[in-house]
N, C-alpha and C positions, 0 to 999 in steps of 0.2 A: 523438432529441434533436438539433436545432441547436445544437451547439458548435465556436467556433472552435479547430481547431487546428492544428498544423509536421506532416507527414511525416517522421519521421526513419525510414528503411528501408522504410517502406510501414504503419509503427507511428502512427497518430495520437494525438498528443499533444495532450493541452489548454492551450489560451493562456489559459483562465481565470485569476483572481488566487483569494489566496486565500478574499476573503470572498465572490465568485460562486461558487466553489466550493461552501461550506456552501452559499448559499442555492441552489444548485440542491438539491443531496442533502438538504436539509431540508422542500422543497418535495414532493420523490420519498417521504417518508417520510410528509410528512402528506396526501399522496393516497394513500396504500397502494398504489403503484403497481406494475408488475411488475418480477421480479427486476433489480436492475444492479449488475454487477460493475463494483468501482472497483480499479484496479492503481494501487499509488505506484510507476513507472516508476525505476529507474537503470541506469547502464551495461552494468552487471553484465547484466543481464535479458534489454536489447536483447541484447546478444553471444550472450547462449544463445539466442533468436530468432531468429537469423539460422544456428544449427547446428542448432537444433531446429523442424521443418518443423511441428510438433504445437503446440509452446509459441509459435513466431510467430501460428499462426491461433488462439491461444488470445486471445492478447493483441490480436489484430485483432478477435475477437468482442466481447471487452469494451465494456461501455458508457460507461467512464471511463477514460482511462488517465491520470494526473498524473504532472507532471516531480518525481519525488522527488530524486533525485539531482544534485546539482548541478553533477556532469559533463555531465548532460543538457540543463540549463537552458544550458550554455554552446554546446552542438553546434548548438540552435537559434538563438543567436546567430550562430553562425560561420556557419550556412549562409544565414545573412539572414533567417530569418523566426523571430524570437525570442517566446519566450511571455512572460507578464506579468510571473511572479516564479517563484521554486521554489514549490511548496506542498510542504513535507513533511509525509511521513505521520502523524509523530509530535503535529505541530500540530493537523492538520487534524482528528485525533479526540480531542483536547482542545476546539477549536472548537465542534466538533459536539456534544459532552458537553455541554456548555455549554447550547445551544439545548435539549437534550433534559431537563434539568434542569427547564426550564421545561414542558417541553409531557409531561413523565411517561412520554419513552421506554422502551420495553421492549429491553433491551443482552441478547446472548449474545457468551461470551467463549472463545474455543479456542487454545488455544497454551501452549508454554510447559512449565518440568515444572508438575505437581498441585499443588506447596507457589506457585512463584510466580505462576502465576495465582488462585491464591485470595486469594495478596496485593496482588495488581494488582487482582482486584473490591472487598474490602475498599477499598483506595486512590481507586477509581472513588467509590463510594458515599460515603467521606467528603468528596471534592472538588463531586463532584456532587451533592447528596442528595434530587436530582426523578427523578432515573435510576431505574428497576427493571433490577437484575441477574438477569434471569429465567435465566440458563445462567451455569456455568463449567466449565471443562475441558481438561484437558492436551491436547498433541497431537502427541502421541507415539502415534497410535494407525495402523493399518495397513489395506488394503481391506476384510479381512476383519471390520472394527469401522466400516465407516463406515454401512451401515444403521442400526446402533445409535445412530450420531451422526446420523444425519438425521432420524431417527424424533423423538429428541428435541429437536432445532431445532423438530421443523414443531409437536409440542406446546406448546412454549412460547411461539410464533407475535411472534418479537422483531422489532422496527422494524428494527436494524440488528445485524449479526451482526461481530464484529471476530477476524478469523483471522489469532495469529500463529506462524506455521511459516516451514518457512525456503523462499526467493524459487522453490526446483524442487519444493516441494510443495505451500504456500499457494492462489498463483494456478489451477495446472493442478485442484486439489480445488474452488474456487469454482468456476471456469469447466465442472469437467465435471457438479456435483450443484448449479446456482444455481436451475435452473428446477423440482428436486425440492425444496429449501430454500424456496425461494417467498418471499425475506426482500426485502423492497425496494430496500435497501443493503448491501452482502457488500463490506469493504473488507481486504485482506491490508496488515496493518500491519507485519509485521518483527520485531522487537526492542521495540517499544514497551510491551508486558507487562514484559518484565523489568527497564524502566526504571522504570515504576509501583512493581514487588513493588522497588526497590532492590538489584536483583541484578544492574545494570549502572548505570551515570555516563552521561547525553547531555554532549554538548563544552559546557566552555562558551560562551558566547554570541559572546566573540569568535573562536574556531574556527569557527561557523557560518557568522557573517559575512563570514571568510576563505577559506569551502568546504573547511572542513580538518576538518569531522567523520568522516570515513573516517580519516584519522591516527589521531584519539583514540580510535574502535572497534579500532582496529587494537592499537592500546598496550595494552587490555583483551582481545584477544581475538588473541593472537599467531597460530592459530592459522587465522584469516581471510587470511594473506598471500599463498598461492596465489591462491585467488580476486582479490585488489585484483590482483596483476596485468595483469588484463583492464582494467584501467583507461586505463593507456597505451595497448593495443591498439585502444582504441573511439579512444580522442583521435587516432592514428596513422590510423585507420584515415576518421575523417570526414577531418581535413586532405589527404587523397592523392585521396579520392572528390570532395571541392571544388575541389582542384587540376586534376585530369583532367577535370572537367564544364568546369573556365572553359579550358583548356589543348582543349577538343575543339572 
């Protein structure tokens, strides 16, 4: 695929916006085309990319990486070659639901405990009601179950697969079983199930606007503070490596 997009660490990011976005991946779906891994890209991720030599080439394999994070949308500013907009992940498969409504996609869904993704397919199917929920499933489950779960991906043979686990096992589980899964579009959404089942709040509107929905994950989920740390580290860490490139 010809996609423009920023180098941040050697990570290609996409400058697509968000409606090129859907219409590429919707294009990919109704050619049945081969596996592609789409990563909603944040700080967080980069940073374990650059200590994890496995999970950088994971994300360099990928066939999609989007600026989720809106630390990131900034990094490609600062270093001069900015992408269009953030696409968030949470949007972007609402988007997509959308289009699939109409054309009778086949959705499987893995994340999440058992009760809230069943309330997130439920929530799918009455937003969307062109969608087939051919899969739902926790994911909570470990190597020794992932035969199990790929066996029944490749039976239900869904257009797009949406995995949400969390950003160190998501990614690395598309990335190593996508070419066994044979799904067109495998996108790692995050949180986005338990927003559906109601078992988390997204920021309101003007929080996003002011790139402060990490704040408000954060107020729900105190136990995320370690990890936001990494945040200043990524911000610190682009301003010294742009400093020292124009300084060299």
């Amino acid at each position: 695929m010809n996609i423009p997009t920023v180098s941040i660490y050697g990570i290609p990011v996409s400058k697509l916006n968000m409606k090129d976005t859907v219409r590429l991946l919707s294009d990919i779906i109704r050619r049945k085309e081969k596996p592609h891994q789409v990563v909603t890209a944040n700080p967080i991720m980069v940073m374990a990319a650059l200590e994890q030599p496995e999970y950088m080439a994971m994300m360099k394999r990928a066939e999609l990486v989007i600026p989720d994070g809106a630390g990131l949308v900034w990094a490609t500013g600062y270093v001069g070659n900015p992408v269009s907009e953030r696409v968030a992940g949470f949007d972007l498969v609402q988007e997509l639901m959308n289009v699939g409504r109409q054309e009778g996609w086949k959705v499987y869904l893995i994340g999440t405990t058992a009760d809230a993704i069943a309330k997130a397919a439920d929530k799918f199917q009455e937003l969307y009601p062109g969608i087939q929920i051919v899969g739902a499933r926790d994911g909570y489950f470990g190597e020794a179950e992932d035969a199990e779960v790929i066996a029944s991906i490749q039976e239900a043979k869904p257009d797009i697969l949406l995995v949400g686990r969390s950003a160190s096992t998501q990614e690395p589980w598309i990335g190593k079983y996508k070419e066994q899964l044979g799904v067109p579009v495998m996108i790692g959404v995050g949180g986005t199930f338990d927003i559906m089942a109601d078992k988390i709040k997204r920021a309101p509107l003007w929080m996003q606007k002011l790139s402060l929905e990490w704040l408000f994950r954060l107020i729900q989920e105190p136990y995320r503070f370690p990890r936001m740390l990494v945040l200043p580290k990524f911000a610190v860490k682009v301003i010294l490596e742009k400093n020292k490139v124009r300084n060299s």
